[in-house]
N, C-alpha and C positions, 0 to 999 in steps of 0.2 A: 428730375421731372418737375414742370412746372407747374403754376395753375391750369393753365391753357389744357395743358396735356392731359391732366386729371380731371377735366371737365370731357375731355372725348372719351378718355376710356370710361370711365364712367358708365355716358350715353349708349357704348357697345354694350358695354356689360347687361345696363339696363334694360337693352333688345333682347338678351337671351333669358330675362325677369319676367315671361310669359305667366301668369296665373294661370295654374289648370294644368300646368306640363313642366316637368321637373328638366332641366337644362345644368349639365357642369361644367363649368371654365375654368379651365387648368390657366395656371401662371409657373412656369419653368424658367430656368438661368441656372449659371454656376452658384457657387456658396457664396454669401457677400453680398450679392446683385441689389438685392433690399425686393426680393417678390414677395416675404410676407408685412413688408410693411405696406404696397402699394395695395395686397391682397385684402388686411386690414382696413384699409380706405377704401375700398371698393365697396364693402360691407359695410362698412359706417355708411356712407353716404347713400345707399340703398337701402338703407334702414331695415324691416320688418322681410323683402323680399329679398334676399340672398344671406346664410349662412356661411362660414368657411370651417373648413375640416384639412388642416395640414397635411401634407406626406409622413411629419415629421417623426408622427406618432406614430409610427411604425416602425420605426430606430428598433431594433433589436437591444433588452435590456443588457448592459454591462456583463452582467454574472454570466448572459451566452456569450456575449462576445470574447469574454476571457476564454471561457469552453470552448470554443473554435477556434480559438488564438487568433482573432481579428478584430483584438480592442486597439491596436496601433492605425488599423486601416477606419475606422468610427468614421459613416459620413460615405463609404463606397459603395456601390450598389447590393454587394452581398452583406453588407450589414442589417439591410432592411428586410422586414417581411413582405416584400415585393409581392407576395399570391393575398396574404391577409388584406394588404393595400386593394388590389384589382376586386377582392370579394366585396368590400366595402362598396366600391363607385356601384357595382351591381345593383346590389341592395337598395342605395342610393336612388338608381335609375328603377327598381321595381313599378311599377304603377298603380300596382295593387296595395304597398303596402300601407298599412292604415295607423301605425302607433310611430312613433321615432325611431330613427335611425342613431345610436350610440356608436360614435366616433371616439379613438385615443385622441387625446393632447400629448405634446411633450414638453416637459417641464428644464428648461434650463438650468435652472439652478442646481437640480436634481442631476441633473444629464442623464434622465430615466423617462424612459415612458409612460402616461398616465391611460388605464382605462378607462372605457365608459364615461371621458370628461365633458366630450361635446353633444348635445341633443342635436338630431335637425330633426325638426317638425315636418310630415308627410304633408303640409300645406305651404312649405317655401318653395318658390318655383327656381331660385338658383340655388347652384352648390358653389364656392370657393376654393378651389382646393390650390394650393403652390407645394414644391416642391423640385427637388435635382433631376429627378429621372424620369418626371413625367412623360419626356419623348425618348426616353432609352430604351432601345429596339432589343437588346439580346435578354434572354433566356423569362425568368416571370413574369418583367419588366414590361414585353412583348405588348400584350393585352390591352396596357393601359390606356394608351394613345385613342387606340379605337371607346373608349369608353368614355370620351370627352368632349363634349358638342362644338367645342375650343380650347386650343391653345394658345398661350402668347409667351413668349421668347424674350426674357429680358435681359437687353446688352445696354454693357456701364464699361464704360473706362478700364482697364484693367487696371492700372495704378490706384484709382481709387477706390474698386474694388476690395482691392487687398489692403489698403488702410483699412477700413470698415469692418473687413472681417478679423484683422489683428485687434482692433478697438474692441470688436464684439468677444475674443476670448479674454481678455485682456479683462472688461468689466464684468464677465462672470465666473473672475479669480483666478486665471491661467494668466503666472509668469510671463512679462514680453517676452523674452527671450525665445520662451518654450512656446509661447503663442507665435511668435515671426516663422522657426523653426515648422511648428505645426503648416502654417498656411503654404510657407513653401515648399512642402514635401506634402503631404494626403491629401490635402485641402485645394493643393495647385493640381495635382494627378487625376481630380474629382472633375475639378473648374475643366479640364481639357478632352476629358469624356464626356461631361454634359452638353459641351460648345458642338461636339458633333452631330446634335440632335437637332440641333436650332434650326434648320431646311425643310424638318418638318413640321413647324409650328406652323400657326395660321398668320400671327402676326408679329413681328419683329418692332419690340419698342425700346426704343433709343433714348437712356435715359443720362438725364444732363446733370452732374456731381454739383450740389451748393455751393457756391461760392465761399470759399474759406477767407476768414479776418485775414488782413497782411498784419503780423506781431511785429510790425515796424511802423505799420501806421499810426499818428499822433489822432487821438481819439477827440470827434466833436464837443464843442461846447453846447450842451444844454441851457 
């Protein structure tokens, strides 16, 4: 995504920045995509009028995931508290309510979910929220869609997709090896359920990978 790009969505985003009426924009894609980093800049550059509250935090802690025997599958739709997620946006959307809304964070390094990390103040008129399954139609999942003023759907490359997310386990301490292994088994079987969501997003953003150093290039003189 370039500047150009980040100046439109932006200005979308900033349309549903209404004072006086609380509006939430889902940002959805497979794992890798980079929706919370464009989610992040959405909010920085909106300063004081939009908030973001992850999906991520709704990960199901470890110790359940072992108790279900679905810490191998971490990242699949039943790993998350798909109803706690949909009771949140509600809340969210209340009109009446008057004190903050306490949203989970999730903490990476942890690979645990934080409570009560994120305040949104009952006077920000956006919500942020990204995540995998925000248009995933079957079973808790259902709900969510309908509880979103927007969505947008972001598509990358798949080859460099899957760099980014092998880099991203990769630097919060998972083995290549185990990282490459991870993304093309749970992580790919994720990215290919989430793809099927994408027709109902509202907007479909095409986002363009940085241009990588050539490590053959003879570097300028300063």
């Amino acid at each position: 995504m370039d500047t150009s790009d980040l100046t439109e969505l932006t200005a979308r985003a900033g349309r549903l920045a209404t004072p006086g009426h609380r509006r939430i924009l889902g940002i959805a894609g497979p794992p890798g995509a980079g929706k919370s980093t464009l989610a992040a800049r959405l909010v920085d550059a909106l300063g004081g009028r939009a908030v973001l509250v992850p999906m991520d935090g709704f990960h199901l802690a470890r110790a359940e995931l072992d108790r279900l025997g679905r810490a191998d599958r971490k990242g699949a739709p039943d790993t998350f508290d798909a109803a706690g997620y949909a009771a949140l946006l509600r809340r969210l959307r209340d009109p009446d309510a008057t004190g903050p809304v306490y949203a989970p964070a999730f903490d990476r390094a942890l690979e645990e979910p934080v409570a009560g990390s994120l305040p949104v103040p009952p006077d920000v008129p956006l919500v942020v929220t990204e995540g995998s399954y925000l248009l995933h139609d079957d079973e808790a999942w259902a709900p969510v869609r309908g509880l979103l003023d927007e969505v947008w759907f972001l598509d990358l490359d798949p080859e460099e997709r899957v760099r980014r997310l092998v880099e991203r386990h990769v630097r919060f301490g998972k083995p290549r090896p185990y990282a490459e292994r991870w993304v093309a088994g749970s992580d790919g079987t994720n990215a290919r359920l989430v793809d099927r969501g994408r027709d109902r997003a509202d907007l479909l953003v095409r986002l363009r990978p940085a241009p990588r150093p050539d490590p053959g290039a003879t570097p300028r003189a300063r």
